[in-house]
N, CA, C and O of each residue as an XYZ file, in Angstrom:
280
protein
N       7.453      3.737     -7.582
C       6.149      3.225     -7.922
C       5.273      4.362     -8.415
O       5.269      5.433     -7.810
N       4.540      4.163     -9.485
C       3.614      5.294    -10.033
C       2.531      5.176     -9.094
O       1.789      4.290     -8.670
N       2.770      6.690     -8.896
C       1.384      7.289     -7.999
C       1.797      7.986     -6.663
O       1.145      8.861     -6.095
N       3.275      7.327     -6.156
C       3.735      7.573     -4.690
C       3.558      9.260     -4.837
O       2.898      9.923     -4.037
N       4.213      9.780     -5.913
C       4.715     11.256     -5.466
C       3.286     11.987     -5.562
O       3.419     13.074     -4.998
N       2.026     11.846     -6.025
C       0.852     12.599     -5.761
C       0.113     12.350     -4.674
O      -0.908     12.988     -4.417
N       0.625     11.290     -3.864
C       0.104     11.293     -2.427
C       0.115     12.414     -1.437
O      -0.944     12.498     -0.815
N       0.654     12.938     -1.250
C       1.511     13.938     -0.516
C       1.811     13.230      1.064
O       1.754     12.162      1.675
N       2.083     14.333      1.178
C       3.001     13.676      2.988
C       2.280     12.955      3.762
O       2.784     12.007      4.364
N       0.668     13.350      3.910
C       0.174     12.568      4.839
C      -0.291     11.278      4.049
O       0.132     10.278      4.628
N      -0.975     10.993      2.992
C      -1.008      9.920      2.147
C       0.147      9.095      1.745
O      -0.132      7.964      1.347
N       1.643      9.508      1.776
C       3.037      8.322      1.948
C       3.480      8.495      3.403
O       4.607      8.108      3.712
N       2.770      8.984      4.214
C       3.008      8.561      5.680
C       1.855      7.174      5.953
O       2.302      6.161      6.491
N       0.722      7.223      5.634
C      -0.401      6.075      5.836
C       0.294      4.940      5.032
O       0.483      3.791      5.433
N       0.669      5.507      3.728
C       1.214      3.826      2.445
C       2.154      3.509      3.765
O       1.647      2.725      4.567
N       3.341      3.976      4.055
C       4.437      3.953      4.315
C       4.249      2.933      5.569
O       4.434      1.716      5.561
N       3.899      3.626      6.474
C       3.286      2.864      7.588
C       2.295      1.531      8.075
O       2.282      0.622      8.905
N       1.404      2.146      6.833
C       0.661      0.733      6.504
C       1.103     -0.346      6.061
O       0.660     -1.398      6.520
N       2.179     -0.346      4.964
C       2.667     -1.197      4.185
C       3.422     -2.060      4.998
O       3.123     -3.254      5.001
N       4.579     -1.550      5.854
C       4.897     -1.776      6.953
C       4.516     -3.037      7.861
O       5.108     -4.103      8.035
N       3.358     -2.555      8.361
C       2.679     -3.520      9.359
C       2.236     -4.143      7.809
O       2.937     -5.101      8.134
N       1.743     -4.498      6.456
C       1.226     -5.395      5.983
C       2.472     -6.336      5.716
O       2.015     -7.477      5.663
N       3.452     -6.358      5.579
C       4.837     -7.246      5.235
C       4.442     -7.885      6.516
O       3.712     -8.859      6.332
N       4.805     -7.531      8.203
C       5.380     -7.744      9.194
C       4.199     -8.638      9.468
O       4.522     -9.499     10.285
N       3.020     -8.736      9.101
C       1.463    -10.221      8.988
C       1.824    -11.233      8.363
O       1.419    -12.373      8.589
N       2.869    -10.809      7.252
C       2.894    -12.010      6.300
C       4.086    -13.103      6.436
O       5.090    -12.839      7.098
N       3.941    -14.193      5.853
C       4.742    -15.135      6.842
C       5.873    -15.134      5.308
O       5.413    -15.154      4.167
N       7.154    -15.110      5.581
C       8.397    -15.438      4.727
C       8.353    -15.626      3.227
O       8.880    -14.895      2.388
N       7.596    -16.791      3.009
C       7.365    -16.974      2.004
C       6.441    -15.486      0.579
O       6.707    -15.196     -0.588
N       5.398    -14.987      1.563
C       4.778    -14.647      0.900
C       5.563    -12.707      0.813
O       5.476    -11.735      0.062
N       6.063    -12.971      1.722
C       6.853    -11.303      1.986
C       6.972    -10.813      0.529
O       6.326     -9.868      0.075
N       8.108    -11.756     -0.343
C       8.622    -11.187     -1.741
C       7.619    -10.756     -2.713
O       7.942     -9.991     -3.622
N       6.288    -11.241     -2.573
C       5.705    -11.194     -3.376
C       5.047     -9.702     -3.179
O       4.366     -9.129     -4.029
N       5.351     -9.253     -2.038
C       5.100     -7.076     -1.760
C       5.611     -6.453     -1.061
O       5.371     -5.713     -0.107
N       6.679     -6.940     -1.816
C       7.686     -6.337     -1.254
C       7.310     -4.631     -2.285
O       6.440     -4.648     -3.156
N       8.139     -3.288     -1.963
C       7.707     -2.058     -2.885
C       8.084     -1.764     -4.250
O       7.918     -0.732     -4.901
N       8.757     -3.144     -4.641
C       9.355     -3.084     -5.933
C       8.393     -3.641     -7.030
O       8.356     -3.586     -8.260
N       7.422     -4.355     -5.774
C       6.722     -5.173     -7.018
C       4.919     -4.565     -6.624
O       3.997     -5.381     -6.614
N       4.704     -3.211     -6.358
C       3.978     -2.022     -6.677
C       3.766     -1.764     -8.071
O       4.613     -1.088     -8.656
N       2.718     -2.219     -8.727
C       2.725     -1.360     -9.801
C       1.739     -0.077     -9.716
O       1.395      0.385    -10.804
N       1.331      0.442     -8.750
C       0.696      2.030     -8.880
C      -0.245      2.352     -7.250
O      -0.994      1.591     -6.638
N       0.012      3.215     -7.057
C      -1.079      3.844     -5.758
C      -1.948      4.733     -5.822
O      -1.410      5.647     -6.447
N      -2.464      4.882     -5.688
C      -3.508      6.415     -5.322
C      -4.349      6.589     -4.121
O      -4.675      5.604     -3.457
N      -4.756      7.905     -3.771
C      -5.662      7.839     -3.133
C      -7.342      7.548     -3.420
O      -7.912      7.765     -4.489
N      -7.764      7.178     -2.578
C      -9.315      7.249     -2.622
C     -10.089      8.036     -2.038
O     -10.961      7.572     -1.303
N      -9.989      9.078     -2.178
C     -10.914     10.255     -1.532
C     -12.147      9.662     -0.469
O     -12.411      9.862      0.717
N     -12.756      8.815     -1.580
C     -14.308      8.866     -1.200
C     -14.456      7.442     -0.317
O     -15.430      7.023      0.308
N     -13.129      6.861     -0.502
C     -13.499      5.874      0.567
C     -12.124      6.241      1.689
O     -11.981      5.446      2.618
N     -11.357      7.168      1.614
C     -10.826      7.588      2.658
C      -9.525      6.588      2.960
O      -9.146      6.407      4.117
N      -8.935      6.012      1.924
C      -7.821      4.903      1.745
C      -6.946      5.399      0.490
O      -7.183      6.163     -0.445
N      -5.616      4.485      0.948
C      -4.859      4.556     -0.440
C      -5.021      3.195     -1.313
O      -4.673      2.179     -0.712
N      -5.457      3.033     -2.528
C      -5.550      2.156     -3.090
C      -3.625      1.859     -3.543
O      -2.749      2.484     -4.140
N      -3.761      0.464     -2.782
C      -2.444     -0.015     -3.878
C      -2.498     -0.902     -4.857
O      -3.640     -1.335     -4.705
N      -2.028     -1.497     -5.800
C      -1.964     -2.241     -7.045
C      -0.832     -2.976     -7.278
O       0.047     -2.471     -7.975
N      -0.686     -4.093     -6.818
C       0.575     -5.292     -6.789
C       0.774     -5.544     -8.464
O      -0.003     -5.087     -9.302
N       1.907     -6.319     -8.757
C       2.044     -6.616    -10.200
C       1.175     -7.935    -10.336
O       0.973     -8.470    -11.427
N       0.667     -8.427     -9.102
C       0.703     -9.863     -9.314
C      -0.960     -9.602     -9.469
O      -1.717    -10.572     -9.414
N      -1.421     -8.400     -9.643
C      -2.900     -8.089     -9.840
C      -3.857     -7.888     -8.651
O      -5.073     -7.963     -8.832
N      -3.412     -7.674     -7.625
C      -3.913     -7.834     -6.514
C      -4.139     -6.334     -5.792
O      -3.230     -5.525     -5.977
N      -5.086     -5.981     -5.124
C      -5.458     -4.665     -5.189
C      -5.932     -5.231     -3.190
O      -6.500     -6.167     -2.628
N      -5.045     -3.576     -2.714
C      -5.138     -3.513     -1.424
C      -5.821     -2.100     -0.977
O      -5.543     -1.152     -1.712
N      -6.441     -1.908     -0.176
C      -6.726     -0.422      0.105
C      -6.218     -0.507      1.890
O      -6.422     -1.339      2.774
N      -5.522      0.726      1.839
C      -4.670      0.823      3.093
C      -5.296      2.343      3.651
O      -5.521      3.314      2.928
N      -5.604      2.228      5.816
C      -6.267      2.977      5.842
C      -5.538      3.986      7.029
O      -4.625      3.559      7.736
N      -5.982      5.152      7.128
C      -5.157      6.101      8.038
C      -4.735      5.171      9.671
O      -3.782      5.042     10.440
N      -6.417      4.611      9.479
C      -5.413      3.605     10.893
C      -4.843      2.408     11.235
O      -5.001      1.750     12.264
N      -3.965      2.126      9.991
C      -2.917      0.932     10.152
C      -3.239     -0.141      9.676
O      -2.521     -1.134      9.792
N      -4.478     -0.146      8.997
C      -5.253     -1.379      8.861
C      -4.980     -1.256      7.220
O      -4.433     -0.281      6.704
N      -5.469     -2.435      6.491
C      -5.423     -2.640      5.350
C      -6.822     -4.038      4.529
O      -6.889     -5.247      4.756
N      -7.328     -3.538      3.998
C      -8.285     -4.313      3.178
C      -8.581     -4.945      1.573
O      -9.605     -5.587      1.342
């Protein structure tokens, strides 16, 4: 996924982890739809202290050091 490798370690330890617990909320059906293949880009957000992710399906998540996701 574009963006993973400028995270660095502690920013794909938060995606990684976060992402994680966001599959394991979602009920069967909706799993495939983010699953990490269908990532189209991440970054960080400095200024709000999250990793922004970017689904293909247009859908924009910000994931936060503590497990949570918005």
């Amino acid at each position: 996924m574009k963006g993973y490798d400028k995270l660095g370690d502690f920013g794909q330890q938060v995606f990684d982890r976060t992402h994680k617990r966001h599959l394991a909320a979602m009920g069967t059906a909706e799993k495939p739809k983010y699953h990490r293949d269908r990532i189209k880009s991440v970054r960080a957000n400095n200024k709000e202290r999250c990793i922004e992710v970017k689904f293909n399906n247009g859908e924009l998540f910000k994931y936060y050091a503590d497990g949570t996701w918005g």
